[in-house]
C-alpha positions in Angstrom: 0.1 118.0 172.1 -3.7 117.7 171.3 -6.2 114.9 170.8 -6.1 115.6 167.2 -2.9 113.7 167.0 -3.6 110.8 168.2 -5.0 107.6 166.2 -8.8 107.4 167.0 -9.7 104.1 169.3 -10.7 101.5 167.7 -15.0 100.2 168.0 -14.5 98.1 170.5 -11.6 98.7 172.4 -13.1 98.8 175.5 -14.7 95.7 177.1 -18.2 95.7 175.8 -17.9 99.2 175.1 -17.7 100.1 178.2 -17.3 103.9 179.0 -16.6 105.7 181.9 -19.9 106.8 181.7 -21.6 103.5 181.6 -18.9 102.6 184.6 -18.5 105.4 186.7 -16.0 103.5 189.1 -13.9 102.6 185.9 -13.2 106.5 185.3 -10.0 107.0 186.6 -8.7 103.9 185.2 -10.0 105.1 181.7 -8.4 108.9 182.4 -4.8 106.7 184.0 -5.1 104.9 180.0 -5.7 108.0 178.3 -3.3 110.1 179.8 -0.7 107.0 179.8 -1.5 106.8 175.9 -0.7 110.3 175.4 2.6 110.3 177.3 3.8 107.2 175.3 2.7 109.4 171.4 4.4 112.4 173.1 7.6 110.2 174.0 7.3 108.2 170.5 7.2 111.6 169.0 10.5 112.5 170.9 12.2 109.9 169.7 11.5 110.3 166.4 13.1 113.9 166.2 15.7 112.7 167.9 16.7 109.7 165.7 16.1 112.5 162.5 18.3 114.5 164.0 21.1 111.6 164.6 20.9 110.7 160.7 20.6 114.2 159.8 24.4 114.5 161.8 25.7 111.3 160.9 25.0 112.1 156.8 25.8 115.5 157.4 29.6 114.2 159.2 30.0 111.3 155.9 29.7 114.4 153.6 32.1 116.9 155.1 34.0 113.7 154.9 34.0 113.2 151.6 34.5 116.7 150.8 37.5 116.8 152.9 38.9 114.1 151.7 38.5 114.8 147.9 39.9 118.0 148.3 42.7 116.2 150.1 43.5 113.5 147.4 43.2 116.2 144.6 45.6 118.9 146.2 47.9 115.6 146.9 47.5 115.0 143.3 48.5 117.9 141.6 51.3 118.9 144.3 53.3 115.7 143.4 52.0 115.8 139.4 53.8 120.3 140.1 56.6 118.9 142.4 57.7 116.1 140.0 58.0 119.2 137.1 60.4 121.0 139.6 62.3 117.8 140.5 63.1 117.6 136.4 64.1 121.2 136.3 66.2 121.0 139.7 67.7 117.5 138.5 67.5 117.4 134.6 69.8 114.2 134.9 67.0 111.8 136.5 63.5 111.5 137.2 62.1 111.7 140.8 62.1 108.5 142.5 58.7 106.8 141.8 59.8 104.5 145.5 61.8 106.0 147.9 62.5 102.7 149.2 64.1 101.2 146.9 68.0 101.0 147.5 68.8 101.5 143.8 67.9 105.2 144.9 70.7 107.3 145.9 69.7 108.3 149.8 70.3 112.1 149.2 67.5 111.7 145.6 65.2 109.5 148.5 65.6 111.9 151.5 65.1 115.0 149.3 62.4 113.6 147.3 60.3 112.6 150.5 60.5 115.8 152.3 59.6 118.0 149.3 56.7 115.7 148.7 55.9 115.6 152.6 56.1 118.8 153.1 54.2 119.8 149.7 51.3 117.5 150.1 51.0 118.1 153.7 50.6 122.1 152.9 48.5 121.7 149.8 46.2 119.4 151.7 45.8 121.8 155.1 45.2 124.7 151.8 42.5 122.5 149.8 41.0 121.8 153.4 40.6 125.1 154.4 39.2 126.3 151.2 36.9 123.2 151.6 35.8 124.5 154.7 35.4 128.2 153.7 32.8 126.9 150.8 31.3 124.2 153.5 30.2 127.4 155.0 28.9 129.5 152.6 26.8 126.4 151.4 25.4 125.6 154.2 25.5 128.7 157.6 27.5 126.3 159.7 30.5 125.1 160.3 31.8 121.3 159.1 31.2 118.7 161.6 34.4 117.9 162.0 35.6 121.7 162.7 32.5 122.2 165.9 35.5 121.7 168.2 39.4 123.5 168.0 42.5 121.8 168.7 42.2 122.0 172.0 38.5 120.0 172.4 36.8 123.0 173.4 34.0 124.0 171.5 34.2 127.2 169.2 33.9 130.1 170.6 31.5 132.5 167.8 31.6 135.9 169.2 
């Protein structure tokens, strides 16, 4: 770090404008302030970058977020919007049930109709996630925040 960077002292600052030179027995004092002073810009300085990078991590993690989970909700969307068309085709006689729950559902029409949906979103979600992911790459050089780990915790291994 140079001198350059720090504020200039204020007229003054000194008692009576004292100076080292004016005071010899006052130098090392003056040097103990000065060099104090520049540790404390050097350390403000650290802190700074460090706190830019937080936020830069933190809206870097809310985005993949939000990336993730649009591409989540959407491929959830349309699966059930596809999945209802089959259910008419495979079961012209009814429409799929809108509440599983509901005991005016035959069991078999809930059962079914909750593990094609289960199973479809759950697939069309890991899909839209991944493609998410491919494009999170390409748009940016690294990996989504979320993906800097595997499935075991360890930390991706890039050769």
């Amino acid at each position: 770090m140079t001198d350059d960077h720090l504020p200039a002292m204020p007229e003054g600052y000194l008692p009576d404008a004292l100076t080292p030179l004016d005071k010899p027995e006052l130098a090392p004092q003056v040097a103990a302030v000065e060099a104090a002073r520049r540790k404390l810009v050097a350390d403000i300085d650290m802190l700074d970058s460090e706190v830019r990078l937080e936020v830069l991590f933190r809206m870097e993690s809310f985005a993949w977020k939000a990336v993730a989970g649009v591409a989540a909700a959407v491929a959830g969307l349309a699966t059930t919007k596809v999945l209802g068309s089959v259910w008419a085709k495979l079961v012209p006689d009814h429409d799929p049930p809108k509440n599983p729950v509901d005991p005016d559902i035959s069991a078999k029409d809930a059962i079914l109709w909750t593990a094609l949906t289960g199973l479809g979103v759950g697939v069309a979600t890991v899909v839209a996630q991944r493609g998410a992911a491919t494009g999170w790459i390409k748009a940016t050089g690294r990996r989504p925040p979320a993906l800097d780990k595997t499935a075991s915790g360890k930390a991706h291994d890039k050769d």
